[in-house]
C-alpha positions in Angstrom: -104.0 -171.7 -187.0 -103.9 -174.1 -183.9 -100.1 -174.0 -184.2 -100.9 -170.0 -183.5 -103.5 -170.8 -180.7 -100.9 -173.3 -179.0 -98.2 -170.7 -178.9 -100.2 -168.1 -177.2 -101.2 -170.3 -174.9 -97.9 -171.2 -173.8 -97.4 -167.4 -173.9 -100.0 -166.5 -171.6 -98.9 -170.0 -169.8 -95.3 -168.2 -169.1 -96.9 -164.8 -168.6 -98.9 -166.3 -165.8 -96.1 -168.3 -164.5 -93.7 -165.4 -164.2 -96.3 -163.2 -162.9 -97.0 -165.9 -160.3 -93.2 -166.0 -159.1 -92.5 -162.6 -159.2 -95.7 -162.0 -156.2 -94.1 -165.0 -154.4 -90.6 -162.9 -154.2 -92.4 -159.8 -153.4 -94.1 -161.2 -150.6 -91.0 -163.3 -149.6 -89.5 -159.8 -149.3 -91.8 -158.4 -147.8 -92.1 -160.9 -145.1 -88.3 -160.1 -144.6 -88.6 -156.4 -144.6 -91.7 -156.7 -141.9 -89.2 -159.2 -140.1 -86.0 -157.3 -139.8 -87.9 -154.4 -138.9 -89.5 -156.1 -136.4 -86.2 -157.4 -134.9 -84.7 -153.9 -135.2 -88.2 -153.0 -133.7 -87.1 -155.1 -130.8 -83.9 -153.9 -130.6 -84.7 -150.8 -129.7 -87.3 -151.5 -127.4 -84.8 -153.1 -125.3 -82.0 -151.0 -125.9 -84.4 -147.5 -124.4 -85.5 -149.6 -122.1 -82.3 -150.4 -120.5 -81.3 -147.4 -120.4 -84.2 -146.0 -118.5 -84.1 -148.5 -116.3 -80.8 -147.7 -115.3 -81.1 -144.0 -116.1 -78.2 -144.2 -117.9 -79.0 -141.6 -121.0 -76.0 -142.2 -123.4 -76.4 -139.2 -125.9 -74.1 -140.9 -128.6 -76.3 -144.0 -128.4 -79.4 -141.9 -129.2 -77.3 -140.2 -131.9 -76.9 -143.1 -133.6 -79.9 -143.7 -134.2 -81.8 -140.4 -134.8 -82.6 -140.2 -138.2 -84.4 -143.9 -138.1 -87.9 -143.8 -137.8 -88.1 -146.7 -136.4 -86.0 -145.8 -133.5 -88.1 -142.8 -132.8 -91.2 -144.6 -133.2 -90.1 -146.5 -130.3 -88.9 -143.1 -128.7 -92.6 -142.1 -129.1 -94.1 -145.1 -127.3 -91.9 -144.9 -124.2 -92.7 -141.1 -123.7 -96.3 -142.2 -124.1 -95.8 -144.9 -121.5 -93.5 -143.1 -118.8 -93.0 -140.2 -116.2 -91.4 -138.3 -113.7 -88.0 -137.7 -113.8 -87.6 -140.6 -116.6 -89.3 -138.9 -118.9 -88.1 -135.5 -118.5 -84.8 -136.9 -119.4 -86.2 -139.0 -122.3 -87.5 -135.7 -123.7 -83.9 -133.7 -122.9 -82.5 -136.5 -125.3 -85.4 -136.2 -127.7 -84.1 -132.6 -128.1 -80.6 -133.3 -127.9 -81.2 -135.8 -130.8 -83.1 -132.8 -133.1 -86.0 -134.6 -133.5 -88.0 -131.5 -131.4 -86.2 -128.6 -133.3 -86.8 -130.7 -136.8 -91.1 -131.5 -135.8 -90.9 -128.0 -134.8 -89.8 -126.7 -138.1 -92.3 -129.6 -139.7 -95.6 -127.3 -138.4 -94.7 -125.0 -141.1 -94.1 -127.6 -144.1 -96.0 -127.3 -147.0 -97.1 -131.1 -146.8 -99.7 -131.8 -145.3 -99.1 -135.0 -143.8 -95.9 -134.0 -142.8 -97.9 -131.2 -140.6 -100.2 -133.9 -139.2 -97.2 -136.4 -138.0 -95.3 -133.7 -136.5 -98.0 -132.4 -134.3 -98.8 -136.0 -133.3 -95.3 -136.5 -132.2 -94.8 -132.8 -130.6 -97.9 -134.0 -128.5 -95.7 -136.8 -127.1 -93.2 -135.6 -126.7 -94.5 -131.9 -124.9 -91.8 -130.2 -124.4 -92.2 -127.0 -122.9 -89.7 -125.3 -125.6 -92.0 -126.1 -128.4 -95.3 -123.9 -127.1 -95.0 -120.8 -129.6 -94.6 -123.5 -132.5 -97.6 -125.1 -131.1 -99.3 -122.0 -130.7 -98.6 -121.1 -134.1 -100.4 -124.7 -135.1 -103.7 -123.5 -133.9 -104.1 -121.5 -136.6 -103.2 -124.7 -139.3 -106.0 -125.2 -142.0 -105.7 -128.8 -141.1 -108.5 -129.7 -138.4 -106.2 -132.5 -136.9 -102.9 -130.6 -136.8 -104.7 -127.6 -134.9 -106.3 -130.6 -132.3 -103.0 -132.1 -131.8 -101.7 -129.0 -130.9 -103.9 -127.9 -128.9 -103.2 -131.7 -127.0 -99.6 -130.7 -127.3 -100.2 -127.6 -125.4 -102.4 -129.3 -122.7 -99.4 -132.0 -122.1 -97.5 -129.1 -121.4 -99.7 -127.6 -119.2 -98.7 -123.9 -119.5 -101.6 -121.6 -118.6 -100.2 -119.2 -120.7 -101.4 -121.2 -123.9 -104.9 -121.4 -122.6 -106.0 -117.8 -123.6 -104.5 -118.8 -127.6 -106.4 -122.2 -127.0 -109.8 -120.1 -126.4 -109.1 -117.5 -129.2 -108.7 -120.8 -131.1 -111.8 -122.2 -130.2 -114.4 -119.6 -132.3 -112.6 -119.9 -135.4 -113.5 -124.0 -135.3 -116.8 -125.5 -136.5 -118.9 -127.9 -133.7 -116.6 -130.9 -134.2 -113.3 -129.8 -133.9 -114.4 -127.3 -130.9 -115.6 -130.3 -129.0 -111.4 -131.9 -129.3 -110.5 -128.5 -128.6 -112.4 -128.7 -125.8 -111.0 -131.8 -124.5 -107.6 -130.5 -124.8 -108.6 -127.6 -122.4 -110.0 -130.0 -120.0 -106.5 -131.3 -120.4 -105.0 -128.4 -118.9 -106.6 -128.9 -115.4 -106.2 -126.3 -113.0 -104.6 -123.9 -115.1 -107.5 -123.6 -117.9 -109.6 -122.3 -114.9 -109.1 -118.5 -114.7 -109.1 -117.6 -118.5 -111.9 -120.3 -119.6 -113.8 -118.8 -116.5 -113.0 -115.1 -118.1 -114.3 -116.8 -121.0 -117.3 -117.4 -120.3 -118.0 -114.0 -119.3 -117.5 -112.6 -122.9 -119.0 -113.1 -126.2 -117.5 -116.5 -126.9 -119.2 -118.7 -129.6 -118.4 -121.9 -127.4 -119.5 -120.6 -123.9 -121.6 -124.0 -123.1 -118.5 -126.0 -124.5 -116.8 -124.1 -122.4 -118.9 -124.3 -119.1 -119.5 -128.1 -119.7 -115.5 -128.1 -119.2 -114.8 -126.2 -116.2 -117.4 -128.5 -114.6 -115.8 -131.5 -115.9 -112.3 -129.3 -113.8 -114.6 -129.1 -110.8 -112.3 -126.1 -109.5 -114.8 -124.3 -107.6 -113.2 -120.9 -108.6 -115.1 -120.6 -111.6 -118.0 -120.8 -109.3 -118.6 -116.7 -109.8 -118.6 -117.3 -113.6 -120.9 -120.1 -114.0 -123.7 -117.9 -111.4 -123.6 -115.3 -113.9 -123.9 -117.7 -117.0 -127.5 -119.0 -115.3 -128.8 -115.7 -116.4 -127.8 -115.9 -119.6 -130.5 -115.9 -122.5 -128.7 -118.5 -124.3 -130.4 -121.8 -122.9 -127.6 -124.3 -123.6 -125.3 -121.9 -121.4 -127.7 -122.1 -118.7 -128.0 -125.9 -119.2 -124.4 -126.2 -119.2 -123.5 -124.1 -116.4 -126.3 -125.5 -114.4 -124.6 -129.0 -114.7 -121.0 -127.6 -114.2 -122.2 -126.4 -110.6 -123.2 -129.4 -109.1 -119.0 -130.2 -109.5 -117.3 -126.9 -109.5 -120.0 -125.0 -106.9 -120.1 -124.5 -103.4 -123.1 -124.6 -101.1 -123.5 -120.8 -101.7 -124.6 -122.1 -105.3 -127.5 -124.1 -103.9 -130.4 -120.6 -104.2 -129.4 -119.9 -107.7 -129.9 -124.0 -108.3 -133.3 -124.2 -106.8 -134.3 -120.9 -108.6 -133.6 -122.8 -111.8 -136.2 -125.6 -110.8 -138.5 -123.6 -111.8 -137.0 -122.0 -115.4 -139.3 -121.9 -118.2 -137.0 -125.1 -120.5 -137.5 -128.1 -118.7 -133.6 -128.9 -120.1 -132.7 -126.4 -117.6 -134.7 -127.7 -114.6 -133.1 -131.1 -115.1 -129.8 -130.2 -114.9 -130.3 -128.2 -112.0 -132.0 -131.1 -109.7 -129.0 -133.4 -110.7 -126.7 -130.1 -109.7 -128.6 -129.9 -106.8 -128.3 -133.7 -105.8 -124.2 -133.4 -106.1 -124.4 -130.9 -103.7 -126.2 -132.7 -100.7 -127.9 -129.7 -99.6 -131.1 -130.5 -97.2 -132.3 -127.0 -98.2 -133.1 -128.4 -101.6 -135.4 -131.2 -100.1 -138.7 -128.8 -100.3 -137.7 -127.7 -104.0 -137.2 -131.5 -105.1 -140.3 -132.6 -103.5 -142.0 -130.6 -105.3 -140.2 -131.0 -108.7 -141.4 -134.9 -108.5 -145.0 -133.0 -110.0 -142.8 -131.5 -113.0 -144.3 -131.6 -116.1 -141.1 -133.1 -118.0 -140.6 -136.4 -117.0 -136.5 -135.8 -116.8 -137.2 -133.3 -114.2 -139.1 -135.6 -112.2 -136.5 -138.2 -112.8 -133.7 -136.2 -112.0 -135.3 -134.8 -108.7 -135.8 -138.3 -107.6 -132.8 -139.4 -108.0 -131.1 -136.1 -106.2 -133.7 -137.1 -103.1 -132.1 -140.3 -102.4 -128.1 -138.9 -102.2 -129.4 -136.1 -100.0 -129.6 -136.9 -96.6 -133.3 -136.8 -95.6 -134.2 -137.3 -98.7 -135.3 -141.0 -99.1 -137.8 -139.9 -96.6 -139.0 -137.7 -98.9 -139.3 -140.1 -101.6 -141.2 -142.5 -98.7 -144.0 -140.2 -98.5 -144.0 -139.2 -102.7 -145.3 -142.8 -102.8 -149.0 -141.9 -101.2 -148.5 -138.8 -103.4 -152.1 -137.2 -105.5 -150.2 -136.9 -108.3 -149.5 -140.7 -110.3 -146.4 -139.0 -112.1 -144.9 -137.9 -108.8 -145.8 -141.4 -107.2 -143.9 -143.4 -110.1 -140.6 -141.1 -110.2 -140.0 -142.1 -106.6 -141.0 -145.3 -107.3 -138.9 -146.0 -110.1 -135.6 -144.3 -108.1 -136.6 -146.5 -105.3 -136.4 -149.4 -107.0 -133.5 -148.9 -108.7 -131.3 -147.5 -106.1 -131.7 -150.3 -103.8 -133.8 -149.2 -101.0 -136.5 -151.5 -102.5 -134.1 -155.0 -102.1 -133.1 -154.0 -99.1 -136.6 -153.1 -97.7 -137.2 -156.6 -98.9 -134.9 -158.6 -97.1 -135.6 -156.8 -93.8 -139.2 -158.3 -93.8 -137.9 -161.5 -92.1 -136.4 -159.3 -89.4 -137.1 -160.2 -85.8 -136.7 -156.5 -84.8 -139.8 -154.3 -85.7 -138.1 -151.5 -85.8 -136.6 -152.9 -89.0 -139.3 -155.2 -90.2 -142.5 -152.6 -89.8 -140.9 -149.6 -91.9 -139.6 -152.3 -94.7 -143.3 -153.6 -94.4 -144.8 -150.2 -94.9 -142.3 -149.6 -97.7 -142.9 -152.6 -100.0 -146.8 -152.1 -99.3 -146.5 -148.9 -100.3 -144.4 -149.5 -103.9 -146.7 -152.5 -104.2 -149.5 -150.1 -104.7 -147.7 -147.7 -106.7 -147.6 -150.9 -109.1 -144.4 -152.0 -108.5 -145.8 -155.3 -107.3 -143.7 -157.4 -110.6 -140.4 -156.2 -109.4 -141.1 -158.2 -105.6 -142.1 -161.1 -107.9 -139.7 -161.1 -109.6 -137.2 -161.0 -106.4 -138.7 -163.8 -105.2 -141.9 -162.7 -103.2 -144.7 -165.1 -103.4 -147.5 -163.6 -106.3 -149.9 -164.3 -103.6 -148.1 -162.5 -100.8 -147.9 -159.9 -103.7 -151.7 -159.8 -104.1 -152.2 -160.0 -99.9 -149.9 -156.5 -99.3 -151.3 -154.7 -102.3 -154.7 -155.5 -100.6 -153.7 -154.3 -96.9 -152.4 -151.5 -98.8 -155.3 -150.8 -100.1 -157.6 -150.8 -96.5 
């Protein structure tokens, strides 16, 4: 019996032992693998990047190497990395090498993966030959083959693939309509006329939509985004409200302060920040009065628009003796945090009184609006603190 025991010890001894020896080769191999590709890695980094250097763009050398993944890894990363006339040569070899007609032909494999990794690479490499392949992609039952298409396409920047983009867009669900989104942003300039038409029709994404052309900022969508503020669809109106502070023009500025006083306060938000890009002193009356909303955003956002606007700090001056607390503390609080109050505070040691008596009046005045901690906190004695808040007070 222990002559039993002892020899399947030593069996299990050997098992172990071999099993021990045989990891240490295949991670001595693997070490090797990883470092020769890493070399030949490094090889090719150097040998494209020669060549773009000199713009030299040996076709056989590219040939060479086409079917290597590695090599057109590296391809990959350079296309990433350059532009200009480099590239567009870098992407004539790309083609000249097959590797565009043979991702091309990848967008229809059955395989899956072998979808995915060809739209990724067709996005790099955006070559203006591949758009009806890409097109085609949108349609892919694979979420991230149709988003790398649609990147693909906005590399590219045809405006003809815009319109397939957007007929691409409704058949998505929220997240994959949001990177569909992002690719149109992509496109620039040339998404603006048929997202613009867009909006303008029954779309599913039209506040995706509008949130983009304001994120363009071409004002030629301006006619678009008016008519989307009388939408019934709130998050249109939101959106669209917030796209024409960027892409509007000052004949926007009546249709903004009309919103101010829309029944969502989401809405009236939007359109006091809108109205603040637009540096309008027509708003000034509107935003004034906003300070009194009953949604503390609204009030927010107006006070903030009152300092970019000129006259409008003024404004915010005299909200500070304001009836209504709410109003009082959102100019307050945007005082404070845009500066004016720091600055107000160093100018009390001013030998000119036209400096030193409105930075006086100003600090009293936030002092009594309760703002007394900040000054303590910038270095103005409590006691001082106490002293203003009481002439304030007289």
């Amino acid at each position: 019996m222990n002559r039993i025991i002892l020899l399947l010890l030593i069996g299990l001894t050997l098992v172990f032992v071999v099993a021990g020896v045989s990891l240490f080769i295949v991670k001595a191999v693997r070490r090797r693998i990883r470092s020769r590709a890493t070399r030949r890695k490094n090889r090719f980094i150097d040998m494209i990047g020669e060549l773009v250097i000199r713009g030299e763009w040996n076709a056989r050398v590219f040939k060479r190497y086409a079917s290597d993944p590695l090599f057109r890894e590296v391809l990959l990363e350079y296309l990433r990395m350059i532009s200009g006339a480099d590239r567009d040569q870098l992407v004539s070899v790309a083609r000249r090498m097959g590797m565009v007609a043979e991702y091309s032909g990848e967008l229809r494999s059955g395989n899956r993966n072998e979808r995915v990794r060809a739209a990724e690479a067709l996005s790099e490499i955006a070559d203006p030959e591949t758009l009806p392949d890409l097109v085609f992609a949108l349609a892919d039952t694979v979420p991230e083959v149709r988003v790398q298409a649609a990147a693909a396409l906005a590399h590219i920047g045809e405006s003809r693939a815009v319109k397939s983009l957007l007929v691409a867009l409704d058949q998505q669900d929220e997240g994959s309509a949001q990177r569909l989104a992002d690719a149109l942003y992509g496109f620039g300039a040339a998404a603006v006329e048929e997202a613009a038409r867009y909006l303008t029709g029954p779309g599913k994404y039209r506040p995706l939509v509008a949130r983009t052309l304001g994120l363009i900022g071409d004002i030629r969508a301006e006619d678009s985004l008016l008519q989307a503020l009388d939408s019934t669809d709130q998050a249109l109106r939101i959106r669209a409200a917030a796209a024409l502070g960027r892409a509007g023009t000052p004949r926007a500025v009546p249709y903004l302060l009309e919103l101010l006083s829309d029944t969502q306060w989401e809405v009236r938000a939007q359109a006091a920040t809108a109205v603040g890009r637009r540096l309008d002193q027509r708003s000034v009356p509107w935003l004034k009065r906003a300070l009194s909303d009953e949604a503390w955003w609204v009030r927010h956002n107006a006070a903030a628009a009152l300092v970019e606007i000129p006259g409008g700090s003024d404004a915010l001056r005299l909200a500070l003796d304001h009836p209504d607390p709410y109003a009082r503390d959102a100019a307050a609080a945007v005082l404070l945090s845009s500066g004016m109050a720091g600055d107000a505070l160093g100018d009390l040691t001013s030998d000119d009184p036209l400096v030193r008596n409105p930075a006086m009046d100003l600090v009293m005045k936030l002092i009594r609006a309760g703002k007394g901690a900040f000054f303590i906190n910038e270095g103005l004695p409590p006691e001082m603190v106490h002293r203003l808040q009481h002439v304030g007070q007289e």
